[in-house]
Structures are given as structure tokens and as C-alpha cells.
N, CA, C and O atoms as a Tripos MOL2 file, in Angstrom:
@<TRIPOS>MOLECULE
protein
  292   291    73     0     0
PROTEIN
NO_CHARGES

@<TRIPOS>ATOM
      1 N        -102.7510   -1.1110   88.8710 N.3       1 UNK1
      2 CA       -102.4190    0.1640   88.2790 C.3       1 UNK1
      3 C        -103.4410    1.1950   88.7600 C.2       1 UNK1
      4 O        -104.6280    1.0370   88.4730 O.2       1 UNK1
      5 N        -103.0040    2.3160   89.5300 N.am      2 UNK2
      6 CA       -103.9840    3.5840   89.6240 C.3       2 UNK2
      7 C        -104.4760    4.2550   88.8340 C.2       2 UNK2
      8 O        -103.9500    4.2190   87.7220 O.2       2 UNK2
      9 N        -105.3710    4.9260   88.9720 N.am      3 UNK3
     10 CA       -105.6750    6.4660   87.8670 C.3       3 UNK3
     11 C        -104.7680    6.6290   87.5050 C.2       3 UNK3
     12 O        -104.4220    6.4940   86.3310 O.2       3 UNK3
     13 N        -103.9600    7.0490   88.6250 N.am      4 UNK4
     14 CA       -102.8290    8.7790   88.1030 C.3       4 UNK4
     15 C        -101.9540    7.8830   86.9720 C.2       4 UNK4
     16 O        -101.5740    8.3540   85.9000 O.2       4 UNK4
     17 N        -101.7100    6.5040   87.4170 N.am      5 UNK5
     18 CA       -100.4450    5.9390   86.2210 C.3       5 UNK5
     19 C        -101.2160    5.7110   84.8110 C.2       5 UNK5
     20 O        -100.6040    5.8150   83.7470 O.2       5 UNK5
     21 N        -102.9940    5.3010   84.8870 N.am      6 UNK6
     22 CA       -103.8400    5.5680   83.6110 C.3       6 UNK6
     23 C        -103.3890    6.4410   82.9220 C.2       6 UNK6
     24 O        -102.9080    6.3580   81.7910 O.2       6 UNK6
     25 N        -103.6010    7.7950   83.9360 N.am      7 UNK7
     26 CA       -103.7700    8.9740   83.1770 C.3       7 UNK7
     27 C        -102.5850    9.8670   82.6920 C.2       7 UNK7
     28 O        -102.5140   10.7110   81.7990 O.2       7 UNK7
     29 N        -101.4960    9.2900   83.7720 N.am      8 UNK8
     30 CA       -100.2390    9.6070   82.8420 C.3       8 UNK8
     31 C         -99.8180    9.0460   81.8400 C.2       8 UNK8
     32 O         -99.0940    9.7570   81.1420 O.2       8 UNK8
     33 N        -100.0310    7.7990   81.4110 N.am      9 UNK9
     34 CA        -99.6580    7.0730   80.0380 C.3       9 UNK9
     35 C        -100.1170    7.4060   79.2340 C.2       9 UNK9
     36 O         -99.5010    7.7330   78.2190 O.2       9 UNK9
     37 N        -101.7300    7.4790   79.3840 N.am     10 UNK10
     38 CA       -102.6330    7.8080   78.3900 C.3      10 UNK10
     39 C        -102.5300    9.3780   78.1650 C.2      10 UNK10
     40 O        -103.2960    9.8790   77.3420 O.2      10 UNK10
     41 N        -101.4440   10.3470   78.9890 N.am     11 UNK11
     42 CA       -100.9900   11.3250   78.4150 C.3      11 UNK11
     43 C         -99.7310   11.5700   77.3570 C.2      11 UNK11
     44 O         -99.5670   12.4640   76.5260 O.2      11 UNK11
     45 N         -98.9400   10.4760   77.6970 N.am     12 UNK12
     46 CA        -97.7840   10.2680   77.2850 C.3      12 UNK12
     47 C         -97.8570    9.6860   75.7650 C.2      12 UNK12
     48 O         -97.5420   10.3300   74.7640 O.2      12 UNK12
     49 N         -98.3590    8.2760   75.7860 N.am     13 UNK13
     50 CA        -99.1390    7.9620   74.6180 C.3      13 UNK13
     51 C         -99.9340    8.7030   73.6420 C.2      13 UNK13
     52 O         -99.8580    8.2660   72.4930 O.2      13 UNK13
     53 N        -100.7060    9.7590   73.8370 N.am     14 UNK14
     54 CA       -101.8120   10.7360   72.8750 C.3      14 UNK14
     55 C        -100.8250   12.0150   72.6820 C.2      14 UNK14
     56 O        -101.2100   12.8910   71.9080 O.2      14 UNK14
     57 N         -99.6350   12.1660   73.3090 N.am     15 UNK15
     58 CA        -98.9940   13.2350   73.5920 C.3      15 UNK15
     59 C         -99.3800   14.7580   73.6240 C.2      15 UNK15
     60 O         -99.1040   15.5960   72.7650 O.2      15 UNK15
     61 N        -100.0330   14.9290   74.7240 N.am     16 UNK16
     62 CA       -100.7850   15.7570   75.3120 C.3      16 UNK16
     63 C        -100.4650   16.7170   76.1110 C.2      16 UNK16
     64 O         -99.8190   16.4510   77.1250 O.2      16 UNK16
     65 N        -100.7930   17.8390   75.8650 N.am     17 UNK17
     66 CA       -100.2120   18.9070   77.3440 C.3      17 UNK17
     67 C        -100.9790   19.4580   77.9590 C.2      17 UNK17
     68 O        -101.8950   19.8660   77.2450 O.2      17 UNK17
     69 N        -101.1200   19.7670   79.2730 N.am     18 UNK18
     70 CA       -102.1390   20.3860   80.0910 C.3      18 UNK18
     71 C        -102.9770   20.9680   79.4990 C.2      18 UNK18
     72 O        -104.0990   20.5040   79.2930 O.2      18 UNK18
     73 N        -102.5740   22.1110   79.1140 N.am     19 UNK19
     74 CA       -103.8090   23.0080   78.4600 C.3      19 UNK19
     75 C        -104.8300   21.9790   77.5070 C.2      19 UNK19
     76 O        -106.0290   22.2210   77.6390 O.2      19 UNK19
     77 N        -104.5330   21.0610   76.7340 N.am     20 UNK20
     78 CA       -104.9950   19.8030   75.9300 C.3      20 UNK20
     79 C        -105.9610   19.3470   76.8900 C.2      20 UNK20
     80 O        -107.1380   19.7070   76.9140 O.2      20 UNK20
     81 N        -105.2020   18.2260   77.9880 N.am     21 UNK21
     82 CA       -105.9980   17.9420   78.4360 C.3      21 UNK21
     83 C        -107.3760   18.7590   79.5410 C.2      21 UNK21
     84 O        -108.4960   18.2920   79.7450 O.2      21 UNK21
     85 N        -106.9780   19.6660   79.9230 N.am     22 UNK22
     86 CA       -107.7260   20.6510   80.3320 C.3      22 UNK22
     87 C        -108.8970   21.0720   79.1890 C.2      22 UNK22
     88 O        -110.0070   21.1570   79.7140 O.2      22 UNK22
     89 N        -108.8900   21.2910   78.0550 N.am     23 UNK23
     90 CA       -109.9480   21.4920   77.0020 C.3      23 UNK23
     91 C        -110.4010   19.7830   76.9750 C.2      23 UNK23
     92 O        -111.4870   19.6960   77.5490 O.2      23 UNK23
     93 N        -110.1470   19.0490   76.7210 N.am     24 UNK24
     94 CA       -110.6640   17.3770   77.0030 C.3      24 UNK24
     95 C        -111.4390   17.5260   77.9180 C.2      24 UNK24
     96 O        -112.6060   17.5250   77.5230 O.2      24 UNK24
     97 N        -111.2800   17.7000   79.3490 N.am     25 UNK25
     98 CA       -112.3270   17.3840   80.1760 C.3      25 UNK25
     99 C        -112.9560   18.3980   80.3970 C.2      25 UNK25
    100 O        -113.5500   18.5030   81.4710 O.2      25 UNK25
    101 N        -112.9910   19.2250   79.6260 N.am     26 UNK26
    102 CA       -113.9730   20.7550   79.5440 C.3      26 UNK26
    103 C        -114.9280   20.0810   78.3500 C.2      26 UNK26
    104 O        -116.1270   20.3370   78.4570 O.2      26 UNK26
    105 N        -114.6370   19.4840   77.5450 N.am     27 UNK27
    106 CA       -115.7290   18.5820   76.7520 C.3      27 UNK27
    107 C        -116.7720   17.6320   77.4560 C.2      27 UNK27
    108 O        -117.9330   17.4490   77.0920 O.2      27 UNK27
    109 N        -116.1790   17.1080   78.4520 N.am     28 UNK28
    110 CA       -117.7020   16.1980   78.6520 C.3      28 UNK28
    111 C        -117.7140   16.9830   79.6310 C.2      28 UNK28
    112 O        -117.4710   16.3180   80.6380 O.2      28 UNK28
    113 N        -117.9070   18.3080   79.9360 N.am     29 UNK29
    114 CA       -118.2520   18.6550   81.4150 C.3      29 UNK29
    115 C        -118.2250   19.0280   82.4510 C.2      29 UNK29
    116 O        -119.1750   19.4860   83.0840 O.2      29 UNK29
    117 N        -116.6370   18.8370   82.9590 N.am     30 UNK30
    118 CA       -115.5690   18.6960   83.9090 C.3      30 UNK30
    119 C        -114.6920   19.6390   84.2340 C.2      30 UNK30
    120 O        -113.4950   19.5520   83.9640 O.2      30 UNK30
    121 N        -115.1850   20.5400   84.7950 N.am     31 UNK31
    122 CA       -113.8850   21.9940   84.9480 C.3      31 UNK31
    123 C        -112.7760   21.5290   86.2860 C.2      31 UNK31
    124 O        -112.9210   21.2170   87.4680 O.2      31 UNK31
    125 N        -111.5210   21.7050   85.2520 N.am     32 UNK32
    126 CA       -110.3890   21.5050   86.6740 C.3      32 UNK32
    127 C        -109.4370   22.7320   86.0540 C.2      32 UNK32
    128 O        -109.5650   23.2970   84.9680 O.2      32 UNK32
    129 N        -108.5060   22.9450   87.0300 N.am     33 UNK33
    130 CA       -107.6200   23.8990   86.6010 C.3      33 UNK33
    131 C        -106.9470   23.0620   87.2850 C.2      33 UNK33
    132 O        -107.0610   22.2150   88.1720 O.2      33 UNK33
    133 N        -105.5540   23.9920   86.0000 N.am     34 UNK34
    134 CA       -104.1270   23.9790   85.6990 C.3      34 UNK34
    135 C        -103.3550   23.1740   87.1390 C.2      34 UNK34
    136 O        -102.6600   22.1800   86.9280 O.2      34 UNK34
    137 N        -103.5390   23.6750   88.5320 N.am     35 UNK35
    138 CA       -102.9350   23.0870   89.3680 C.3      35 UNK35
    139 C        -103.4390   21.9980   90.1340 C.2      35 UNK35
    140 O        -102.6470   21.3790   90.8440 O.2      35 UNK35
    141 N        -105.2520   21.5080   90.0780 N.am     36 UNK36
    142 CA       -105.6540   20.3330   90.0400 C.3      36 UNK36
    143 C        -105.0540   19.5210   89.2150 C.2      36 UNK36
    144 O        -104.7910   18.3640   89.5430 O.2      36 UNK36
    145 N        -104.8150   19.9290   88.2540 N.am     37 UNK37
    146 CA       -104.3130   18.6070   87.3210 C.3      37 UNK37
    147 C        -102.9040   18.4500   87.4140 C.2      37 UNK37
    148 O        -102.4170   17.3210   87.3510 O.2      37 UNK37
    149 N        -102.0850   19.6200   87.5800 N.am     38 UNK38
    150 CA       -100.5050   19.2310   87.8120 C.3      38 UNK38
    151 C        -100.2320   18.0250   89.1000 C.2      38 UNK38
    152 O         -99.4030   17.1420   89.3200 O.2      38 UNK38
    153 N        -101.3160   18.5160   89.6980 N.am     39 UNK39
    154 CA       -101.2300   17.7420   91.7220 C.3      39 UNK39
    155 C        -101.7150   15.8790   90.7460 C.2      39 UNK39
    156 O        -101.3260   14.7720   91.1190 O.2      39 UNK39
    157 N        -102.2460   16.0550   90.0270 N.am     40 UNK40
    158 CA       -102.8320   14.6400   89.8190 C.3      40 UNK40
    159 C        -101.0770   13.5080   88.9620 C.2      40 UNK40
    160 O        -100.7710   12.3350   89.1790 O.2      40 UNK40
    161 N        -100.2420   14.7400   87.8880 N.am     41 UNK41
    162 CA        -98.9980   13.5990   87.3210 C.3      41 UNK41
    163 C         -97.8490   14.0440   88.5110 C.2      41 UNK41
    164 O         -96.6900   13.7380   88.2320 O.2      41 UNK41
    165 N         -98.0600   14.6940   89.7220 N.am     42 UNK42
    166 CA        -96.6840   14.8830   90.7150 C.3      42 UNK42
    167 C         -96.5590   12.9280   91.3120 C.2      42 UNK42
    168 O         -97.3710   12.0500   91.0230 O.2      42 UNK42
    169 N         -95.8870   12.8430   91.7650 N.am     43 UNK43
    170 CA        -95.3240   11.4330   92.0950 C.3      43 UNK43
    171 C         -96.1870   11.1810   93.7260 C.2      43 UNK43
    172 O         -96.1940   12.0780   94.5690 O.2      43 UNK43
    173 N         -96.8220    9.9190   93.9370 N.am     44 UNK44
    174 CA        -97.2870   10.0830   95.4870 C.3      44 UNK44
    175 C         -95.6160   10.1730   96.3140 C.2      44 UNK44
    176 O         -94.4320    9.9140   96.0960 O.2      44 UNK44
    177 N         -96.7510   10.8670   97.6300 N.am     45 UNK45
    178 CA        -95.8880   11.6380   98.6870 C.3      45 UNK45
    179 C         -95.6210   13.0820   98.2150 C.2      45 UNK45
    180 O         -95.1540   13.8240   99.0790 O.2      45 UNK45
    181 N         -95.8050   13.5340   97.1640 N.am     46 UNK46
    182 CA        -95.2450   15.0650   97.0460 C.3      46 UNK46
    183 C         -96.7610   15.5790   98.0280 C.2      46 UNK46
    184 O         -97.8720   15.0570   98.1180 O.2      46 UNK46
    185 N         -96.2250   16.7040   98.5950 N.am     47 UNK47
    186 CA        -97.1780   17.8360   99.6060 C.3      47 UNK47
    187 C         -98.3230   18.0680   98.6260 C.2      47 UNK47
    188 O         -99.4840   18.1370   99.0290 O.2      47 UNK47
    189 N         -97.8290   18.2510   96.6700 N.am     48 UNK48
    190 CA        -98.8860   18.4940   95.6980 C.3      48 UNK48
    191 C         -99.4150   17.5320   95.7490 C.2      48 UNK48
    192 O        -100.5960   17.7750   95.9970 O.2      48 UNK48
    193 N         -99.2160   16.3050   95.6410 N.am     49 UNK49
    194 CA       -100.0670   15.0250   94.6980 C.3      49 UNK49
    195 C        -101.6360   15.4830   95.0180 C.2      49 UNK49
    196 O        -102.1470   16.2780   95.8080 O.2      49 UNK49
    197 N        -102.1050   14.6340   94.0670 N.am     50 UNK50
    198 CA       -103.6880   14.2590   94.0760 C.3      50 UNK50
    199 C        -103.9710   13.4680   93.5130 C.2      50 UNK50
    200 O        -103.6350   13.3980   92.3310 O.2      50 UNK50
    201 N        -104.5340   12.7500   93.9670 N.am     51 UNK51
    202 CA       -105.4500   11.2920   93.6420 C.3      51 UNK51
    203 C        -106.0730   11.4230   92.4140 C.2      51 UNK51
    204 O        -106.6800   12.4920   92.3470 O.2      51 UNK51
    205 N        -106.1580   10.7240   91.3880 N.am     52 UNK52
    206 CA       -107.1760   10.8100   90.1170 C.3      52 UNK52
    207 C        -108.3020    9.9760   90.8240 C.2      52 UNK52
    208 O        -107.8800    9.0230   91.4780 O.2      52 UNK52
    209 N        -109.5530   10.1530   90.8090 N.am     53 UNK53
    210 CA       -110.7630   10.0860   91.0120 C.3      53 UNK53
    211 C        -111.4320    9.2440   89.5910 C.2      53 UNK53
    212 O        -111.2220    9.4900   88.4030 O.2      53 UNK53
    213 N        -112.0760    8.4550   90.0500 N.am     54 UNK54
    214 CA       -112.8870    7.3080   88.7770 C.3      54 UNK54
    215 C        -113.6260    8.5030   88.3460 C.2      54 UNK54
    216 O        -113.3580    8.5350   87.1450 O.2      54 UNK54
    217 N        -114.4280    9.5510   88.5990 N.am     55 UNK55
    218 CA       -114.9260   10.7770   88.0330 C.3      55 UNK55
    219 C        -113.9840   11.3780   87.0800 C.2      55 UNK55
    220 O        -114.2620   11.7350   85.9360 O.2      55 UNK55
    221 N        -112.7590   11.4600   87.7030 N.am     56 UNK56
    222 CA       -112.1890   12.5090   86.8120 C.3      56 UNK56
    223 C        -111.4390   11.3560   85.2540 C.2      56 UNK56
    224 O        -111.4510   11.8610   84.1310 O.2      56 UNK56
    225 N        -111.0400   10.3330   85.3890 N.am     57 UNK57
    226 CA       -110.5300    9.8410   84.2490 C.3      57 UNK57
    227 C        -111.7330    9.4610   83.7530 C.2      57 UNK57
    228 O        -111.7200    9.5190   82.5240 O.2      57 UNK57
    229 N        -112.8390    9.0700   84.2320 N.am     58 UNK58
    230 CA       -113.8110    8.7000   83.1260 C.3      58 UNK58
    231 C        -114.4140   10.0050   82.5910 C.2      58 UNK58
    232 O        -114.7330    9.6940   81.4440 O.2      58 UNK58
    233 N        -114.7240   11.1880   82.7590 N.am     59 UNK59
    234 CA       -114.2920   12.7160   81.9750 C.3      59 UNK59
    235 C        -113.4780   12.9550   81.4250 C.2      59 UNK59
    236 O        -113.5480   13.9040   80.6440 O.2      59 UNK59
    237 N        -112.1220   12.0960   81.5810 N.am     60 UNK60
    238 CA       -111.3510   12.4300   80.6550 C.3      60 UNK60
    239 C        -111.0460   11.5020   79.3640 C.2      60 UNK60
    240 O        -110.2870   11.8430   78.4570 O.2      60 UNK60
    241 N        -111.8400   10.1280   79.4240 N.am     61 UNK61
    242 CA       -112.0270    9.1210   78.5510 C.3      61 UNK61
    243 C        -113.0060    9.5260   77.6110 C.2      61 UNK61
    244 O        -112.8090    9.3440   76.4100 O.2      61 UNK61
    245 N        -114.4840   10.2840   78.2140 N.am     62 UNK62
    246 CA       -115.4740   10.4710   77.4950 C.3      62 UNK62
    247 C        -115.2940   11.7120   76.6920 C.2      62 UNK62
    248 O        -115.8860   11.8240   75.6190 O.2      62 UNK62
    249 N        -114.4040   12.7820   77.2050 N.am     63 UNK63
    250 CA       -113.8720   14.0760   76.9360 C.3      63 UNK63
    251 C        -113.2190   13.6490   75.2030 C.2      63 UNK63
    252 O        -113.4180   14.2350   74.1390 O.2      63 UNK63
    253 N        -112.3170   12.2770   75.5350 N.am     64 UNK64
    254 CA       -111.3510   12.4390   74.2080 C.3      64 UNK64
    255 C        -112.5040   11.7590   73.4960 C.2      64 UNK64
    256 O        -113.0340   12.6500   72.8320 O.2      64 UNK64
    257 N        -113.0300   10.8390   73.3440 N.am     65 UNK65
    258 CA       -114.0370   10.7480   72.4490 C.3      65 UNK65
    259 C        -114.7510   11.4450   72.1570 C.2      65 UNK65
    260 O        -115.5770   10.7860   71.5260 O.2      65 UNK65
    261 N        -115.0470   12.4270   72.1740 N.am     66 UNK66
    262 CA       -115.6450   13.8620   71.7250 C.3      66 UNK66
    263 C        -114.6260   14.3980   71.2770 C.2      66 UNK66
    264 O        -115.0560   14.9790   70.2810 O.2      66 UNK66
    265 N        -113.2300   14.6590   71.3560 N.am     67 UNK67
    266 CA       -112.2130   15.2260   70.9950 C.3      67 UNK67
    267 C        -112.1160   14.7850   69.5740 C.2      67 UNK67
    268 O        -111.8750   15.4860   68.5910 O.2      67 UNK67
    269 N        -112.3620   13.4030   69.6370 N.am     68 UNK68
    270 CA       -111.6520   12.7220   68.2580 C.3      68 UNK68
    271 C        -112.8410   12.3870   67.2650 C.2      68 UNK68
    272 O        -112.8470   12.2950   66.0380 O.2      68 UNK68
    273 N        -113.8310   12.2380   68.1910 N.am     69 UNK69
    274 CA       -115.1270   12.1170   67.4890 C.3      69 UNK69
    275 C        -115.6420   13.1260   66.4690 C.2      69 UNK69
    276 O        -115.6920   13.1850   65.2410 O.2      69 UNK69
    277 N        -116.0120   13.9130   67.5230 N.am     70 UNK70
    278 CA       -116.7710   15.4890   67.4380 C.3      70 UNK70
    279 C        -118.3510   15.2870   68.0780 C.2      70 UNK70
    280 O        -118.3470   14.3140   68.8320 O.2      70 UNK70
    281 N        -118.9030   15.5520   68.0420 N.am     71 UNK71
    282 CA       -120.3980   15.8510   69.1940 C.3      71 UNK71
    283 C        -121.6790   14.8340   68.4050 C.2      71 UNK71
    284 O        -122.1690   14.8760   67.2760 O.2      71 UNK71
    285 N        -121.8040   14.3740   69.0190 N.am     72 UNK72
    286 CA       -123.3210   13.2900   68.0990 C.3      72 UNK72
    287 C        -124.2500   14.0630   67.8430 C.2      72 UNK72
    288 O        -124.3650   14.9130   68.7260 O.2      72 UNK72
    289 N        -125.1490   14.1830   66.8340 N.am     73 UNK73
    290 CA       -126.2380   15.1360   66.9250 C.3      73 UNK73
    291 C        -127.6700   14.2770   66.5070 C.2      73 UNK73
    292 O        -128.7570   14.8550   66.5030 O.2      73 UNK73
@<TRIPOS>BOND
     1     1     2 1
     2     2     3 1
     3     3     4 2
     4     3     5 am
     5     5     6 1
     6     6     7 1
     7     7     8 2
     8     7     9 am
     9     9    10 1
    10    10    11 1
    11    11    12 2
    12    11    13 am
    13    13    14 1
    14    14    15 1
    15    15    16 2
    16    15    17 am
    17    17    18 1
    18    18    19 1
    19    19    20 2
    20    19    21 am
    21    21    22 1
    22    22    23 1
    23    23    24 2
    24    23    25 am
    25    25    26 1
    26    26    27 1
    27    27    28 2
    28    27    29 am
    29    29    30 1
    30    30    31 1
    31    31    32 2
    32    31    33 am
    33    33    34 1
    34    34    35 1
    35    35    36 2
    36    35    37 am
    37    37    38 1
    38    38    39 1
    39    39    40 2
    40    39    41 am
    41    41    42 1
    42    42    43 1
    43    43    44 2
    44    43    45 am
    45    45    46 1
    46    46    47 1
    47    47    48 2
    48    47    49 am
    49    49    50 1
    50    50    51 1
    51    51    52 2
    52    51    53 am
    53    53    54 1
    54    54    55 1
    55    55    56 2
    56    55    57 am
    57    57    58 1
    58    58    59 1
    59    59    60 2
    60    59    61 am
    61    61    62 1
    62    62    63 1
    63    63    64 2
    64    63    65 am
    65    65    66 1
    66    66    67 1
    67    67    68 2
    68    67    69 am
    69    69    70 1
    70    70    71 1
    71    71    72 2
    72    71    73 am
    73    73    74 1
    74    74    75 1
    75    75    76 2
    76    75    77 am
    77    77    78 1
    78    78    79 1
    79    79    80 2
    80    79    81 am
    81    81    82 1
    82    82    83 1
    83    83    84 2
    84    83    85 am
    85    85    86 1
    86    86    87 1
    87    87    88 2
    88    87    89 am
    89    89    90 1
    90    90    91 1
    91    91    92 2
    92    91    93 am
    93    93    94 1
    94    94    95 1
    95    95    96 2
    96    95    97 am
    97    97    98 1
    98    98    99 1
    99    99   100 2
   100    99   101 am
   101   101   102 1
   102   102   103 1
   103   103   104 2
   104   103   105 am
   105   105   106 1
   106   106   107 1
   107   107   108 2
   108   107   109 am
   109   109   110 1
   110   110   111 1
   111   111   112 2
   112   111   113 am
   113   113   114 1
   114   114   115 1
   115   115   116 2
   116   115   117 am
   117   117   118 1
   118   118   119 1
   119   119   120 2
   120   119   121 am
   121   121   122 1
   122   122   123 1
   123   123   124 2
   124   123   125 am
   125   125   126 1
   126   126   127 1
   127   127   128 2
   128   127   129 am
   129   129   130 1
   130   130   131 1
   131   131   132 2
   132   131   133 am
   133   133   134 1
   134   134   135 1
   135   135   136 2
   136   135   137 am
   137   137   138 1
   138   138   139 1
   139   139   140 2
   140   139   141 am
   141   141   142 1
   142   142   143 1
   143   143   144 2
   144   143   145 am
   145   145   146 1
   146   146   147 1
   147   147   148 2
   148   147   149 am
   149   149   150 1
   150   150   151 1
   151   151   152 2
   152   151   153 am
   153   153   154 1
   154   154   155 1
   155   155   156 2
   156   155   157 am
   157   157   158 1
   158   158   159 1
   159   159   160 2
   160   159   161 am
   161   161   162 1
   162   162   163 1
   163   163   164 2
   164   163   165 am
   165   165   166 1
   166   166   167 1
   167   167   168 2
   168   167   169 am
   169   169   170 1
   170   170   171 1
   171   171   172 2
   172   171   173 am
   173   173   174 1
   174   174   175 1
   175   175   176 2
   176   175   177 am
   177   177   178 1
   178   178   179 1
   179   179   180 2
   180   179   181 am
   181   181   182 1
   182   182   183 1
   183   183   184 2
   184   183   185 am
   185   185   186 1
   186   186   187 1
   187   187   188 2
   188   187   189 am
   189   189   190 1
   190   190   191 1
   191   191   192 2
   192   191   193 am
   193   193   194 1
   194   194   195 1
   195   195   196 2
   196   195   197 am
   197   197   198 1
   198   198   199 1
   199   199   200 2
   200   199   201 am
   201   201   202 1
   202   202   203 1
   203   203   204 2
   204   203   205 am
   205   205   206 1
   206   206   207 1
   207   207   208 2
   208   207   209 am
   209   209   210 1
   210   210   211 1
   211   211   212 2
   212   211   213 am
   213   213   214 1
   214   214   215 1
   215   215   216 2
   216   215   217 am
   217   217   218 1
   218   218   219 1
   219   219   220 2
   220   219   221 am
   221   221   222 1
   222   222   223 1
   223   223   224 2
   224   223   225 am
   225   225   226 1
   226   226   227 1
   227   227   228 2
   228   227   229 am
   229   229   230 1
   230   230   231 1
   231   231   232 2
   232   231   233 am
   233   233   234 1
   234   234   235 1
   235   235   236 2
   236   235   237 am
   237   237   238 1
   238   238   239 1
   239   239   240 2
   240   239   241 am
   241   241   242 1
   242   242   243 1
   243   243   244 2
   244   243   245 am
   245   245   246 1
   246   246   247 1
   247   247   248 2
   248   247   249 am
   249   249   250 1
   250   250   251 1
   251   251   252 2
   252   251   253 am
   253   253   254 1
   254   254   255 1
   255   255   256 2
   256   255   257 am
   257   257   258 1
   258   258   259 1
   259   259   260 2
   260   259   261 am
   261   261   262 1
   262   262   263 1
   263   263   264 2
   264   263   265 am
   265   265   266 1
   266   266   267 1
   267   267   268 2
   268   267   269 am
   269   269   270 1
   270   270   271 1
   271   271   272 2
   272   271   273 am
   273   273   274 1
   274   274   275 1
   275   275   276 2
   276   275   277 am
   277   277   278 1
   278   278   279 1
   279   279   280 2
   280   279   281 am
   281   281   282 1
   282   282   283 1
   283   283   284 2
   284   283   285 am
   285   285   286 1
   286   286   287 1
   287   287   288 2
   288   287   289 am
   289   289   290 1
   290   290   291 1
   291   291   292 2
@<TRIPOS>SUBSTRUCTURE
     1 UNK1         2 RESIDUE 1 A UNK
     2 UNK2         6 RESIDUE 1 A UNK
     3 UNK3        10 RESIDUE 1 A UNK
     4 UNK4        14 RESIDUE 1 A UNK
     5 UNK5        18 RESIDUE 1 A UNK
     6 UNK6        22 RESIDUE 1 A UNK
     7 UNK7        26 RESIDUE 1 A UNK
     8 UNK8        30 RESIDUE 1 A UNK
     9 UNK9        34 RESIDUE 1 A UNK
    10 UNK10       38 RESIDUE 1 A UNK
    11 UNK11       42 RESIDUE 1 A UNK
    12 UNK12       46 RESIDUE 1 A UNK
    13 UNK13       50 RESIDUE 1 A UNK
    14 UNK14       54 RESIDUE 1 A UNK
    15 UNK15       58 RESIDUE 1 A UNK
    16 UNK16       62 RESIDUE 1 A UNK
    17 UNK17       66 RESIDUE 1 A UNK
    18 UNK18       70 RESIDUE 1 A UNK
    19 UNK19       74 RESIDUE 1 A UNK
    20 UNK20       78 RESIDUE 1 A UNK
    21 UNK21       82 RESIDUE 1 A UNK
    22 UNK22       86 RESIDUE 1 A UNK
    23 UNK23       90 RESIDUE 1 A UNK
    24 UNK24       94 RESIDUE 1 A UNK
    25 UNK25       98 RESIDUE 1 A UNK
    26 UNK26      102 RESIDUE 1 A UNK
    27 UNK27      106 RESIDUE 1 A UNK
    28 UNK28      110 RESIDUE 1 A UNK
    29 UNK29      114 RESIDUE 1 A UNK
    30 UNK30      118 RESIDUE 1 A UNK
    31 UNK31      122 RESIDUE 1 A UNK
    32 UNK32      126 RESIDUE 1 A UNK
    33 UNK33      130 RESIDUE 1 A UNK
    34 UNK34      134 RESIDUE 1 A UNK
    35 UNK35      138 RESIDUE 1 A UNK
    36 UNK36      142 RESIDUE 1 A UNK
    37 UNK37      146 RESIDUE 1 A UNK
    38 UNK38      150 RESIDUE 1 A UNK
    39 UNK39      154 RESIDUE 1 A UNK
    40 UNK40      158 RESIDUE 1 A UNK
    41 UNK41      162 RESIDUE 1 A UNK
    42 UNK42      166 RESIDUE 1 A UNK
    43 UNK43      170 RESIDUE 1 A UNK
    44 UNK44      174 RESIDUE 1 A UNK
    45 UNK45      178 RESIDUE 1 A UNK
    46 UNK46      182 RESIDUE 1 A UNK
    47 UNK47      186 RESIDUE 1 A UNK
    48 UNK48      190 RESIDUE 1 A UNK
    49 UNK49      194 RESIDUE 1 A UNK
    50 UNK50      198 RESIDUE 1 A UNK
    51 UNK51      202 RESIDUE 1 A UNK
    52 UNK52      206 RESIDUE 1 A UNK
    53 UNK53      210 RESIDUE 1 A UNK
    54 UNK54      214 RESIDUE 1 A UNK
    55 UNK55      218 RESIDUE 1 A UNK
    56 UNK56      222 RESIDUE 1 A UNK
    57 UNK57      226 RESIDUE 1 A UNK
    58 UNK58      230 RESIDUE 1 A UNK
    59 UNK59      234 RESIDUE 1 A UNK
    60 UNK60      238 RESIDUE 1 A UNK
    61 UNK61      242 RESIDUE 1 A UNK
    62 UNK62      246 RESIDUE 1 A UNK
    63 UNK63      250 RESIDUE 1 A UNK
    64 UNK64      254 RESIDUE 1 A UNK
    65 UNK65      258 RESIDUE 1 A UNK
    66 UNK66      262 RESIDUE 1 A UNK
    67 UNK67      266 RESIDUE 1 A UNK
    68 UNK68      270 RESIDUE 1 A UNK
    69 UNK69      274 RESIDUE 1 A UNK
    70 UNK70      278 RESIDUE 1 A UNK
    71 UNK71      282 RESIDUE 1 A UNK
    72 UNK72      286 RESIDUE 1 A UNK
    73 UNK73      290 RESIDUE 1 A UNK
């Protein structure tokens, strides 16, 4: 299983929408925009796709635990 199919389930599952996940990985850190991340759920072979990166889902793992958490102090 790749990233991108991780990170689409685990969008599908939390039921999540861009802008969502976009504030998620703005939590641990991680600035992407709107069309980085569309290129990451397009299907491989589209001209868009993009690869999810072990960087970017583990920002977006550590992101929702802060989401659901809230910030350790």
C-alpha cells in the first residue's frame, strides 16, 4: 500500500476536506497548498499526480494528533 492510498483512506475514514486537512499539516509544521495536495488524491498517471512523501504523511499523522489532542504544554 502507498502513501497516497494511506492518505486517501485515512481521509475518507476521518471524513475530511482539503481545507481540514491543509490546517492538519499546518499543525505540526508543514505548509502545502490546495493544489499540492489535490496532485497527491488524483489517480497515478494523471499529468497532476504527486507522490505522498514519508515527510508529508508523517505531518499529517503528527498534525491530527494535535488536532484531536490539542498542544502538550
Amino acid at each position: 500500500m502507498t502513501n497516497n492510498e494511506i492518505i486517501k483512506k485515512l481521509r475518507i475514514a476521518l471524513d475530511l476536506k482539503e481545507l481540514d486537512m491543509i490546517g492538519i499539516l499546518g499543525l505540526s509544521g508543514y505548509e502545502i497548498t490546495k493544489s499540492e495536495l489535490s496532485g497527491i488524491f488524483r489517480k497515478e498517471g494523471h499529468k497532476n499526480y504527486k507522490e505522498c512523501s514519508d515527510l508529508v504523511l508523517n505531518h499529517f499523522l503528527n498534525g491530527y494528533i494535535i488536532y484531536k489532542r490539542g498542544v502538550e504544554e
